[in-house]
Backbone as CSV, one residue per row, in Angstrom:
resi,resn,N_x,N_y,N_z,CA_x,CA_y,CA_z,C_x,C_y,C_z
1,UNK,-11.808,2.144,-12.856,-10.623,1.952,-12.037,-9.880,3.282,-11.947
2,UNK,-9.237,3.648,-10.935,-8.666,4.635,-10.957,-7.439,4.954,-11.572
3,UNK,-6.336,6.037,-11.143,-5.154,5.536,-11.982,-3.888,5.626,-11.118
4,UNK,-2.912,6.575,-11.457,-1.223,6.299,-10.613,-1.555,6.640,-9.687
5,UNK,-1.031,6.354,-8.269,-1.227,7.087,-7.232,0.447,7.228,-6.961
6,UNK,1.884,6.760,-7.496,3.414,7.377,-7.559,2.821,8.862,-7.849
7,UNK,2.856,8.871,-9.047,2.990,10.028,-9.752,2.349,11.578,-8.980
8,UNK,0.714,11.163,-8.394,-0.126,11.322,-7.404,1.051,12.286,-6.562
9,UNK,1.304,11.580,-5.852,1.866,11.916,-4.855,3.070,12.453,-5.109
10,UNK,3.668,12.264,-5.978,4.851,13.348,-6.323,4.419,14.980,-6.636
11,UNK,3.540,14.718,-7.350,2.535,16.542,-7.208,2.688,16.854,-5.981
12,UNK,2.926,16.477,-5.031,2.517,17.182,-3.395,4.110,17.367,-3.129
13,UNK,4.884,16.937,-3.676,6.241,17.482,-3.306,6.860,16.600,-1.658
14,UNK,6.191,16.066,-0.856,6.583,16.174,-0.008,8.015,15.374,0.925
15,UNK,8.377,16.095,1.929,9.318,15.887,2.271,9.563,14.283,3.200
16,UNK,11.025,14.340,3.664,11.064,13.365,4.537,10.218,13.572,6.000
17,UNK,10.291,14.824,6.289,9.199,15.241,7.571,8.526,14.775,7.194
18,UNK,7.195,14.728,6.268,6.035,14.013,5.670,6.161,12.184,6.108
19,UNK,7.112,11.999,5.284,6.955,10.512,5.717,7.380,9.792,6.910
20,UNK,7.651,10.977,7.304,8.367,10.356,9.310,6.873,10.754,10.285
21,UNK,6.286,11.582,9.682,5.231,12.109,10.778,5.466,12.373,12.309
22,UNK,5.015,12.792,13.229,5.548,12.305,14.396,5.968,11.036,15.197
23,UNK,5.019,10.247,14.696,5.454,8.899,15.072,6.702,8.165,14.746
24,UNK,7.133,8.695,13.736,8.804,8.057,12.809,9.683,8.667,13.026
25,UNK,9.784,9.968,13.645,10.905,11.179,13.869,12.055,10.378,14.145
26,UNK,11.805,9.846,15.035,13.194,8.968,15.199,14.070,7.839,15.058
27,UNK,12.899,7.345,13.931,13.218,5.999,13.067,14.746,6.715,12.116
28,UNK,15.356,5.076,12.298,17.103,5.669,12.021,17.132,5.184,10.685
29,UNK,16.056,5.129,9.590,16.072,4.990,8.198,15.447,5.686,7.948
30,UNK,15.948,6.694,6.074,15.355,7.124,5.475,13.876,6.673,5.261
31,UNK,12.831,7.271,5.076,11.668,7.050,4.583,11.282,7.569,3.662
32,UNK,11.596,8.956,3.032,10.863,9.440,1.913,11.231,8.588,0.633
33,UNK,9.842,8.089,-0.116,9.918,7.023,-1.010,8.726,5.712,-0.759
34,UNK,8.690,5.915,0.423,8.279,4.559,1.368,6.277,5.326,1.349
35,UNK,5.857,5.199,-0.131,4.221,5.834,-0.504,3.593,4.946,0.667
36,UNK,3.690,3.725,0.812,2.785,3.066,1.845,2.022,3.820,3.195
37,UNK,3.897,4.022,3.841,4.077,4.634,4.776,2.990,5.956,4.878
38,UNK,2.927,7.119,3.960,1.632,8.261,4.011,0.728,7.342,4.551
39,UNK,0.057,6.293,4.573,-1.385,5.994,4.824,-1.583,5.952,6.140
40,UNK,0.016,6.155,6.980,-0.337,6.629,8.690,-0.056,7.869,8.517
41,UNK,0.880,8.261,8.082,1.545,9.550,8.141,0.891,10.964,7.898
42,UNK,0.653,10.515,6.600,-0.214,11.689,5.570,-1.490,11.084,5.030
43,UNK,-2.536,10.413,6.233,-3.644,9.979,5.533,-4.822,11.175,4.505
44,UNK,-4.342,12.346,4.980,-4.614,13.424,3.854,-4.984,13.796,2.744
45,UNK,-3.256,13.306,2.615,-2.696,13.289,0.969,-3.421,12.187,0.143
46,UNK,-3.069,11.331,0.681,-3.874,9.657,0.619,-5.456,9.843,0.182
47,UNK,-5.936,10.583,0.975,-7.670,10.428,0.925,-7.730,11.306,-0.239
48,UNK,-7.072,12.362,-0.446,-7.525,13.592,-1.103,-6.734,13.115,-2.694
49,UNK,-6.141,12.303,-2.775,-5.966,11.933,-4.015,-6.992,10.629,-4.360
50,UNK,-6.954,9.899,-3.571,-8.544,9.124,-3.786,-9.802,9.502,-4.186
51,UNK,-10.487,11.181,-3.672,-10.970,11.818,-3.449,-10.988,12.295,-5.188
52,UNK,-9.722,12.847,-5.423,-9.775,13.232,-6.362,-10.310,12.106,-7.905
53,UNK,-9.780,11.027,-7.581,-10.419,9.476,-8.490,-12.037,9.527,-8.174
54,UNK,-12.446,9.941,-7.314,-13.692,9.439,-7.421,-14.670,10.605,-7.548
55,UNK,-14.118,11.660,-7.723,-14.830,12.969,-7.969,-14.799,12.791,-9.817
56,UNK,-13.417,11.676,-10.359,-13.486,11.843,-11.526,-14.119,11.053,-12.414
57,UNK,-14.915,10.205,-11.439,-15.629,9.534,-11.804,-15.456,7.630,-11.621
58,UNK,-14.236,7.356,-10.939,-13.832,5.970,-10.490,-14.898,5.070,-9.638
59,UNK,-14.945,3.680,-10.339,-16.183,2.972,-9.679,-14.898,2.133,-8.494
60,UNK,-13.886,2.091,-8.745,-13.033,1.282,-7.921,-11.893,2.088,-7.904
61,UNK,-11.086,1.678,-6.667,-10.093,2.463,-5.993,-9.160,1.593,-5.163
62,UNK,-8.025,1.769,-5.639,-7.190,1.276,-4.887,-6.535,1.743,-3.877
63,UNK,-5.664,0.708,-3.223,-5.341,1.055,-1.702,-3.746,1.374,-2.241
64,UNK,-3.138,2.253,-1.305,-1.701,2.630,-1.367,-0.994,2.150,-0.971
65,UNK,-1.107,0.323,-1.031,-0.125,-0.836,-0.256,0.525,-1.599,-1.475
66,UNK,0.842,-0.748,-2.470,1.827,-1.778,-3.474,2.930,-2.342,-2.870
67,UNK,3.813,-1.481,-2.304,4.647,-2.479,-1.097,4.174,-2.433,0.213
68,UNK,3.828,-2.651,0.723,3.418,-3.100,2.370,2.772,-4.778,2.363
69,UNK,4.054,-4.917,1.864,4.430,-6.590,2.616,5.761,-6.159,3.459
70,UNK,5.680,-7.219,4.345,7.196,-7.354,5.432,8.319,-7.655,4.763
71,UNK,8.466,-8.238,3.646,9.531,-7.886,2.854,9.917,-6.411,2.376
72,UNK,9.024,-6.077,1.720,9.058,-4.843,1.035,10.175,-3.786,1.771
73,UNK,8.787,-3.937,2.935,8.995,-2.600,4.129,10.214,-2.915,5.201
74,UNK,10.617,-4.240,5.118,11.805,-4.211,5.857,12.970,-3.450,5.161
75,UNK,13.079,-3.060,4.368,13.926,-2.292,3.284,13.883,-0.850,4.074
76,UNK,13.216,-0.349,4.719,12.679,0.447,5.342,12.823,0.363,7.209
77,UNK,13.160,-1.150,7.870,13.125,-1.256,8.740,11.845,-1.235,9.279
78,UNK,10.515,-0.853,8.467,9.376,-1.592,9.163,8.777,-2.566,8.436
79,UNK,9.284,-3.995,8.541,8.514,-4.890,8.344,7.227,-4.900,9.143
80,UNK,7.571,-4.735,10.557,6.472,-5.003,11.753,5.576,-4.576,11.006
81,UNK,5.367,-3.367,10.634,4.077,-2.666,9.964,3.689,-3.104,8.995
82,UNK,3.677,-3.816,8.010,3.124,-4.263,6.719,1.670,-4.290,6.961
83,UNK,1.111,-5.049,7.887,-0.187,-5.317,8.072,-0.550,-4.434,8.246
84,UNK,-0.634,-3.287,9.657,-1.090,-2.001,9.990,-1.474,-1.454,8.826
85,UNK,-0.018,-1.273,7.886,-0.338,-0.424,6.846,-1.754,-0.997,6.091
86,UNK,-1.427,-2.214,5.946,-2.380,-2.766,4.886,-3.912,-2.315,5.209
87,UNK,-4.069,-2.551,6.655,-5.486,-2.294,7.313,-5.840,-0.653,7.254
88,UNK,-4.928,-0.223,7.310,-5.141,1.394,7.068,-5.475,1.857,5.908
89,UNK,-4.623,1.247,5.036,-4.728,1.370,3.389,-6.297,1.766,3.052
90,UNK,-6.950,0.061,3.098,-8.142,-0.304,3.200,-9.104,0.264,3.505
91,UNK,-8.734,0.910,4.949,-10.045,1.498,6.030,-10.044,2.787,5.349
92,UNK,-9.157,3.461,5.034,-8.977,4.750,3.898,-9.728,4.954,2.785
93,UNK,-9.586,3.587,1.889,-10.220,3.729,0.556,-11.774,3.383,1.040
94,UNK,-12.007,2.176,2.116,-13.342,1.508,2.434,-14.357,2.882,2.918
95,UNK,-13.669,3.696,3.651,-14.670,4.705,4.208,-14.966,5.892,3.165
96,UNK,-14.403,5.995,2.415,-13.719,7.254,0.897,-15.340,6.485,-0.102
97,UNK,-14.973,5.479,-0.396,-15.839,4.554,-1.118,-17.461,4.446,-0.413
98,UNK,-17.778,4.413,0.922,-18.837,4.299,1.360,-19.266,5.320,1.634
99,UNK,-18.541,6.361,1.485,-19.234,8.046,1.272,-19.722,8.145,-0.093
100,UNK,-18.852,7.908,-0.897,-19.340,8.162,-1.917,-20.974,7.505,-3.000
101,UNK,-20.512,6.492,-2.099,-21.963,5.157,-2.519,-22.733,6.213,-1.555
102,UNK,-22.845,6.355,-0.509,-23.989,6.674,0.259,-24.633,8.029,-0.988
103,UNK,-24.078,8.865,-1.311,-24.273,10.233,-1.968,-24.866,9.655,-3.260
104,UNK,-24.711,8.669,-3.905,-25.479,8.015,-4.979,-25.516,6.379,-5.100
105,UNK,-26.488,6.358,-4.328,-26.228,4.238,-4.567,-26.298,3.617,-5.707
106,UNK,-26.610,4.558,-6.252,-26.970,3.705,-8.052,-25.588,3.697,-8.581
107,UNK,-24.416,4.242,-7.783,-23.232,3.744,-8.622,-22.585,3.744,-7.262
108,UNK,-22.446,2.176,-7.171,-21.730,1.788,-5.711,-20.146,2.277,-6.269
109,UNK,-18.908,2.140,-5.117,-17.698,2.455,-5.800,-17.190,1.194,-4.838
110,UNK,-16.204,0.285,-4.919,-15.023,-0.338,-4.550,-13.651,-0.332,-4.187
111,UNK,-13.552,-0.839,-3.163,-12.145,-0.757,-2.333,-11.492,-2.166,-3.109
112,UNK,-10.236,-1.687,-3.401,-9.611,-2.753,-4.431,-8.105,-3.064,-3.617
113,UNK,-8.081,-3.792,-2.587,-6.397,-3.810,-2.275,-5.624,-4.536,-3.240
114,UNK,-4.667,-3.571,-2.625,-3.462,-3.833,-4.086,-2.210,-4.641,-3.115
115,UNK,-1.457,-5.672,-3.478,-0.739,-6.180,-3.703,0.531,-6.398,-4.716
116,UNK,1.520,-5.328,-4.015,2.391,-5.410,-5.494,3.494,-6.577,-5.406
117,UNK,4.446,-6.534,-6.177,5.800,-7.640,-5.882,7.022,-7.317,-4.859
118,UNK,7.591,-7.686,-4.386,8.640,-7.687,-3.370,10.461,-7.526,-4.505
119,UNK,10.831,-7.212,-3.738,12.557,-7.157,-4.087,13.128,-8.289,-3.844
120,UNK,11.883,-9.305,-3.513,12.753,-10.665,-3.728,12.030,-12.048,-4.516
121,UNK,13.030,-12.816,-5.050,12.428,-13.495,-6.221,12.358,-14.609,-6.507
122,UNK,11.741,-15.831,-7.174,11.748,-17.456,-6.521,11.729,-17.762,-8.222
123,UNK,12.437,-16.426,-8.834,12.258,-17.310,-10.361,13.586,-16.893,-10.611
124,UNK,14.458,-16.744,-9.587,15.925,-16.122,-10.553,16.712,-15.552,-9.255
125,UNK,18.255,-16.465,-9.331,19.062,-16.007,-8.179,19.139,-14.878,-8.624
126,UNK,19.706,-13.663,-7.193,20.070,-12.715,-7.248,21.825,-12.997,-6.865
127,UNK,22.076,-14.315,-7.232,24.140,-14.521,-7.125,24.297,-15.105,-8.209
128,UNK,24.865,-14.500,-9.306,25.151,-14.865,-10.766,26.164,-16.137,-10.726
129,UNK,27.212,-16.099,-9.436,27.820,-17.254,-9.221,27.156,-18.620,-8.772
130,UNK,25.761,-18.726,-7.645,24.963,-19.344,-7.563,23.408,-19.806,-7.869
131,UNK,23.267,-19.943,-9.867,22.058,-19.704,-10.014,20.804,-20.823,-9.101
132,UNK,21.289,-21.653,-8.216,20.079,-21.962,-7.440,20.077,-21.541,-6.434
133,UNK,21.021,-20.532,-6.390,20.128,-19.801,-4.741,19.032,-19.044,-4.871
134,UNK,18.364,-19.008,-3.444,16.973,-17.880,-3.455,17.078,-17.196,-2.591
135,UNK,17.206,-15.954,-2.526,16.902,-15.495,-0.896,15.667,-15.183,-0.317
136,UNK,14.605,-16.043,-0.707,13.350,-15.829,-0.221,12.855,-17.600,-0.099
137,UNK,12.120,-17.942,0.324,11.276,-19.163,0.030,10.151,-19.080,-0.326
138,UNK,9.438,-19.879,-0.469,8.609,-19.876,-1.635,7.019,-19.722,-0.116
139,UNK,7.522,-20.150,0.715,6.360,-20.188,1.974,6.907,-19.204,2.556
140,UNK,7.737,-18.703,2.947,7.790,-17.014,3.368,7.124,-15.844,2.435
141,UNK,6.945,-16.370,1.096,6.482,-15.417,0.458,5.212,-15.431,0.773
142,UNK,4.248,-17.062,0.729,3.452,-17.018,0.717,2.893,-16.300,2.256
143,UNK,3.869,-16.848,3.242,2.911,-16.464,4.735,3.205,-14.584,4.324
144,UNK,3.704,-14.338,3.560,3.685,-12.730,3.693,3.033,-11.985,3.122
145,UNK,2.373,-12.468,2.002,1.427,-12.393,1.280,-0.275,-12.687,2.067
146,UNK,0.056,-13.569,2.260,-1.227,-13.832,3.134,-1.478,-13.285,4.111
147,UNK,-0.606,-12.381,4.852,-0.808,-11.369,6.210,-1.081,-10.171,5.624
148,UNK,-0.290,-9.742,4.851,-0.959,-8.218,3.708,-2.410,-8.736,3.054
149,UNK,-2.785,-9.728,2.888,-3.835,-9.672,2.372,-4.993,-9.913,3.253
150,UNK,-4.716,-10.708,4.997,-5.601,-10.449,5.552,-5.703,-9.103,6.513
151,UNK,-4.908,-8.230,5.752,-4.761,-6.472,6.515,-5.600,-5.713,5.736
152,UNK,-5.713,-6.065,4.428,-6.598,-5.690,3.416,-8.072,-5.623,3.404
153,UNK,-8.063,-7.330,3.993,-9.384,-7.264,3.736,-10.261,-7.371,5.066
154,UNK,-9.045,-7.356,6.326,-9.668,-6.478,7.153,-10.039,-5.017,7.045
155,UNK,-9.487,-4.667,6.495,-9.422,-2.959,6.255,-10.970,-2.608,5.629
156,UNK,-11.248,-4.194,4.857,-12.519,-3.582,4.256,-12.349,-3.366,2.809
157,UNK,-11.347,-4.276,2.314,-11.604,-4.286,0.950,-12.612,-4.895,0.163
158,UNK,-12.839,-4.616,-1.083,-13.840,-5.899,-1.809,-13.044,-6.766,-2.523
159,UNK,-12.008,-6.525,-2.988,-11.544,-7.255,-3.870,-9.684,-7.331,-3.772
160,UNK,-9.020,-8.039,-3.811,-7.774,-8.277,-4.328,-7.268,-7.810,-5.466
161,UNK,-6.175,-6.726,-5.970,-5.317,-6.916,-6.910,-4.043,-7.683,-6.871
162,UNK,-3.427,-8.068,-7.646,-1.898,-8.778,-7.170,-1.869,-8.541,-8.363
């Protein structure tokens, strides 16, 4: 398995230009922070730290969608994108991974989408005055979950993390 890809990407220093790319220039929210986001932006950085996992010897590799659910990324103002991202994620690590199998088949490598948790929660109000409120439901989570995960494994994953 491979390992951080935060940390990863903090080595590269990069800026908010980075995570706006041309396509975001004029998106009216901050983005730097938003790691998902590189996998349109800076698919580069993305590959070449993958690149670097599997030069080090990684049989599996994960995708850079710990948040890219529509929750997540609405924090960000792109919910719309969760999926995109997710499918990009995927098609990133899936093609990274099938180079590398091709160069030695005797050690296939794996696309692992990742699924991380959201900023919102169905085990604990976030209003100390109302402990049964939720601000999520329990089927919004799920339909949101289930659209990141069929972005994933369109993308060409093998396997699910959550």
């Amino acid at each position: 398995l491979d390992g951080a890809m935060g940390t990863m990407i903090q080595q590269h220093k990069l800026g908010e230009a980075d995570y706006r790319g041309a396509r975001f220039a004029e998106h009216g929210k901050d983005l730097k922070g938003n790691n998902d986001l590189l996998v349109l932006t800076r698919p580069d950085v993305i590959a070449g730290i993958h690149r670097d996992y599997l030069d080090a010897g990684a049989d599996i590799i994960e995708t850079c969608t710990f948040n890219a659910t529509e929750v997540s990324q609405a924090e960000y103002g792109l919910a719309a994108l969760a999926y995109e991202i997710n499918v990009a994620g995927a098609r990133l690590v899936r093609e990274l991974c099938d180079e590398y199998t091709a160069r030695n088949p005797a050690k296939p490598r794996f696309c692992a989408g990742v699924l991380g948790p959201t900023s919102r929660t169905l085990s604990i109000s976030p209003d100390v005055n109302d402990p049964g409120f939720r601000n999520i439901t329990f089927d919004a989570l799920v339909a949101d979950y289930r659209k990141a995960a069929r972005g994933l494994i369109e993308g060409g994953a093998d396997l699910l993390l959550i």
